[in-house]
N, C-alpha and C positions, 0 to 999 in steps of 0.2 A: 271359502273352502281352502284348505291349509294346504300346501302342494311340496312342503320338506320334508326331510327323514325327520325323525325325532333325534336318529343317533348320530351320522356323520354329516345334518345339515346339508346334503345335496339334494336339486331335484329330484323329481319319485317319478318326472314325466306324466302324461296324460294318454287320455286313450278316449274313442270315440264309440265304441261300444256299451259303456255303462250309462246309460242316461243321468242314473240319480247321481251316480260318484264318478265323474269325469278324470280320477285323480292316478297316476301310476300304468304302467305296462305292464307287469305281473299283480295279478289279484288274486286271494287268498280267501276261502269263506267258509263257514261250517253251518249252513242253513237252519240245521237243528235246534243252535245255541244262538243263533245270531249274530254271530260275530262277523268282521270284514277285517281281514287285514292289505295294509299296499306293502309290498316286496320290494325294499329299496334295492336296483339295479347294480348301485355303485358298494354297498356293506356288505349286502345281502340277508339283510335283517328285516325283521317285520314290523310292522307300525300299525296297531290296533286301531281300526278306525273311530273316536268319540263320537261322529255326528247320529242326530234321531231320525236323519234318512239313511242310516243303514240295513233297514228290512225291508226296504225297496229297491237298496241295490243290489239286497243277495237275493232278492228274488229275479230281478234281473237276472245276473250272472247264472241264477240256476239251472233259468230257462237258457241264455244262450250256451249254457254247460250240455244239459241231453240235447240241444240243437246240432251241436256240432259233429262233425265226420273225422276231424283231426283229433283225437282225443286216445292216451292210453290210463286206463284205469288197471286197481288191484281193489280187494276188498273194502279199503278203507282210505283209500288216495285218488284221487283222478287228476290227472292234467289235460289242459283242452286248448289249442289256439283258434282264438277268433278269426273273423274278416278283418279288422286291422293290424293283426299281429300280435292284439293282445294276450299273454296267456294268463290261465284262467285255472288255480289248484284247488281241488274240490276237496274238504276234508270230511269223512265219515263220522265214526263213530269208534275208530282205533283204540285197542289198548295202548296207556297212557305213556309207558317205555317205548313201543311202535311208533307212535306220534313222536314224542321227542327227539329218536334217534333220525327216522326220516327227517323233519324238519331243521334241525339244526344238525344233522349229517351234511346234506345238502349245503346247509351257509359254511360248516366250518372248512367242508370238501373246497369250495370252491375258493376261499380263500387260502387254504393253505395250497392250492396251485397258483393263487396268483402271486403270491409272497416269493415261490419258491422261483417260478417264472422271472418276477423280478430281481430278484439279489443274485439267479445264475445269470442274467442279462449283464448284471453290475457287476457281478466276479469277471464276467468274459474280456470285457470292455477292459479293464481295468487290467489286467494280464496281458493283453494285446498291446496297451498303453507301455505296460513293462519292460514287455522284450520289444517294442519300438526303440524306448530307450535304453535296452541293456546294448540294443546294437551301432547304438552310434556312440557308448561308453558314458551313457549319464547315471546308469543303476546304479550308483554308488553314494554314498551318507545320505543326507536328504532325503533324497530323491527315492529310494529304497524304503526307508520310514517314513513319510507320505503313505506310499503304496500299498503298504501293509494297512497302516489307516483306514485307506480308502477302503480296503479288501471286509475290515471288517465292520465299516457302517455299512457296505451293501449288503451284509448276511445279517446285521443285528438292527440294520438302519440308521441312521443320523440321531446321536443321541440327544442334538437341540431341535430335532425340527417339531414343531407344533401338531401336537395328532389330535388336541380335545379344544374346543371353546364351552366352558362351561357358564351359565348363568345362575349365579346359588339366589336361595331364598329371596335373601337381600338385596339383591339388584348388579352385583361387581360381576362382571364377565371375566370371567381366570382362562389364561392362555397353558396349557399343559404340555408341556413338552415331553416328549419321548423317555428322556433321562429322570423325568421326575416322577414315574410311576417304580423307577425303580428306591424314592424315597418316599413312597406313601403306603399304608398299610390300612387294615382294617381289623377291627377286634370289637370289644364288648365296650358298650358309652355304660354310664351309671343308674340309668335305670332301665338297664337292662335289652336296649334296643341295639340295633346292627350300628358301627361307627367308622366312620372313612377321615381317616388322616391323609390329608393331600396337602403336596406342595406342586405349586404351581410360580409360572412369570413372577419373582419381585416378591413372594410371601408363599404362606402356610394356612391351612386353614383346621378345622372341628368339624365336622358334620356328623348328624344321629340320625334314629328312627328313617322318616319315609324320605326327608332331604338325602341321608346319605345314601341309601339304595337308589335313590333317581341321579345322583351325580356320579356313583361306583358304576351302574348301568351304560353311562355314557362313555367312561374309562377304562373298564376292565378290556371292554374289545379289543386296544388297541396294544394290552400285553398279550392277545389271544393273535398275536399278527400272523403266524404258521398254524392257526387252525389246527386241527386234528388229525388223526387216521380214522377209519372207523370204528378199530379199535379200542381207540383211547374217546372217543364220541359214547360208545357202548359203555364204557368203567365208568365216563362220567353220570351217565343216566341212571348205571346202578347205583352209584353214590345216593344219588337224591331218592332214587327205589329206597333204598336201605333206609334212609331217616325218614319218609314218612311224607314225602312230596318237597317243594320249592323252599317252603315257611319254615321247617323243619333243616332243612340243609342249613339254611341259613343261621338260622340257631346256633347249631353247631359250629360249623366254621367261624363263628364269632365268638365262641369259648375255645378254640384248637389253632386260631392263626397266629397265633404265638409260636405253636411247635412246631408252625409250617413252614413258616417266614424266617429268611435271614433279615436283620436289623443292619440298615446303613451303617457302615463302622466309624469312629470318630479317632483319628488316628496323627499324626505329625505327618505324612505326605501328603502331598498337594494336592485337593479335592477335586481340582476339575479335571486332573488325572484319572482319578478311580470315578470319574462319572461317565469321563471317554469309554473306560476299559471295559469297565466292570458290572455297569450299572446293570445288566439283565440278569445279576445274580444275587439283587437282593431285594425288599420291599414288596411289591406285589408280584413280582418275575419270578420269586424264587416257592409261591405256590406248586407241588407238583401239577404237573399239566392236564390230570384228570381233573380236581381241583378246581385249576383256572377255569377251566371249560365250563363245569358245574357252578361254580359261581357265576357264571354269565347264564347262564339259563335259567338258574330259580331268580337274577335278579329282574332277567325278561319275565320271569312267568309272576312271581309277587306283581309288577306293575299293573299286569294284565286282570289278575284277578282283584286288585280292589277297584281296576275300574270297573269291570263287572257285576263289582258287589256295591255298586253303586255312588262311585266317587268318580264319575266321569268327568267332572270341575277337573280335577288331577289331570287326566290326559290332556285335555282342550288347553290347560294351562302349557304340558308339553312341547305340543304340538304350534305352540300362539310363541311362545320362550326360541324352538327349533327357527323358526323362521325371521323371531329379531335378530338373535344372533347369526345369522346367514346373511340380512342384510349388514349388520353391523361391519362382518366379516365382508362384504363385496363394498362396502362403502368406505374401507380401511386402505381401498388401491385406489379412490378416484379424488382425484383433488376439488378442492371445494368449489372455485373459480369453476369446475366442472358443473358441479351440482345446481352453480346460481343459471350458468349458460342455461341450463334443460328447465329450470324455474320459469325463466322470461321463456323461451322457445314454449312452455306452455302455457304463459299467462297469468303466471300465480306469482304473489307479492315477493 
């Protein structure tokens, strides 16, 4: 049983109340449809469950759902905490803008507090550090330009640090850095399917059709770093209202990201300059932010429904891809002499 996000590769946790699906701490289910999602704790994103015991474990969760006393419900939402702490989001039969806003209200809410929590943590710090040194007389050349530096990777973030590990088709794990979503884009491939132009660690790459939506899937979140208001959550759901649901957005924005997109400039100064500076102002960054928003949701919701329509291989593959690359990812800190030590400690060749 698979126990990583599909999106940011972290544990999803366990929990001892679901007998059939032992899998995550917040659990997610629409009994109706069938469906199971785990609520990754650390993204805040959902992870559609592939296994064929999933209508044994939403029947579980439905009974421990009316069991419980801890529980607030509305029409079409219920939340419930079990005996071990797990919680438990019961989904109805909501209109389809209501569900959307709820659900990814909630992910993008919470991440734009964490973001915002974060880079005011790093501005403080960082300003504290300042007049430490403007008072023993060091704020001066340097030391002043650093500062400013600093000031503005903790509001935009470190333009090198790795936010993606992706695994394409082909087998190459691509390391994505921060800075390079601000040179990749997405537009229209040649016959006619969604296409993702990424540059990652050391290269570039092509992607179409259902590769590129499952590899944009895993990227777009991490230009979505400030999340939304509810505001701008609500304009992006009408967006997709307006064309006709997820498949339909999509469409679209794959004939219009031309007019939306600024293009990396190629220019005589020195480029790892304007990758420090600049980089959130062009490639996929320079989407407007209802937009950005809305392309992460029909790309969550397309996944969701062709495994539904019965490409569950698709998911299972997901979910199999999430968890090499996590070890690949945990096995990149331990030295190999490590590896053989816990070989012999176990007995194996």
């Amino acid at each position: 049983m698979y126990s990583t996000c599909i999106f940011c590769n972290k544990p999803l946790g366990s929990n001892e109340s679901i007998e059939a699906f032992p899998v995550g701490k917040r659990l997610a289910f629409d009994a109706a449809r069938g469906r199971l999602w785990v609520v990754c704790r650390s993204c805040e994103r959902w992870n559609l469950s592939p296994l064929d015991e999933r209508w044994e474990a939403v029947e579980q969760a439905e009974k421990l759902y009316r069991d419980s006393r801890k529980r607030v419900t509305t029409d079409n939402i219920g939340l419930a905490k079990v005996g071990d702490g797990t919680t438990l989001v019961r989904v109805g039969q909501p209109l389809r803008p209501e569900f959307a806003a709820w659900r990814y209200g909630d992910q993008f809410g919470k991440r734009r507090t964490k973001a915002v929590l974060y880079a005011g943590g790093g501005v403080t710090l960082i300003a504290a550090a300042a007049v430490g040194g403007a008072a023993v007389g060091a704020f001066i050349g340097g030391f002043g330009w650093m500062t400013v530096q600093a000031i503005r990777a903790a509001v935009k973030g470190s333009p090198n640090t790795v936010v993606a590990k992706v695994r394409s088709d082909s087998g190459r794990v691509m390391h994505v850095r921060r800075r390079h979503l601000g040179e990749s884009s997405i537009g229209r491939a040649s016959d006619g399917s969604l296409a993702l132009s990424l540059r990652y660690k050391n290269g570039s790459a092509q992607f179409t059709g259902p590769e590129a939506e499952r590899i944009a899937a895993i990227v777009v979140p991490n230009v979505n770093r400030f999340g939304g208001t509810k505001k701008t959550v609500a304009d992006a759901v009408q967006e997709i209202e307006t064309l006709g649901g997820s498949e339909g957005y999509l469409d679209h924005l794959a004939d219009m990201s031309r007019a939306y997109s600024r293009v990396w400039p190629v220019d005589n100064r020195p480029r790892w300059r304007r990758r420090q500076r600049d980089f959130t102002k062009f490639g996929l960054y320079s989407l407007p932010t209802p937009h950005r928003l809305a392309l992460e949701m029909a790309l969550h919701e397309e996944a969701e429904r062709r495994a539904m329509d019965g490409e569950l291989e698709e998911l299972e593959r997901a979910w199999r891809e999430a968890e090499e690359v996590a070890e690949i990812a945990d096995n990149l800190l331990v030295p190999e002499s490590v590896n053989e030590q816990f070989k012999k400690l176990k007995g194996g060749d």
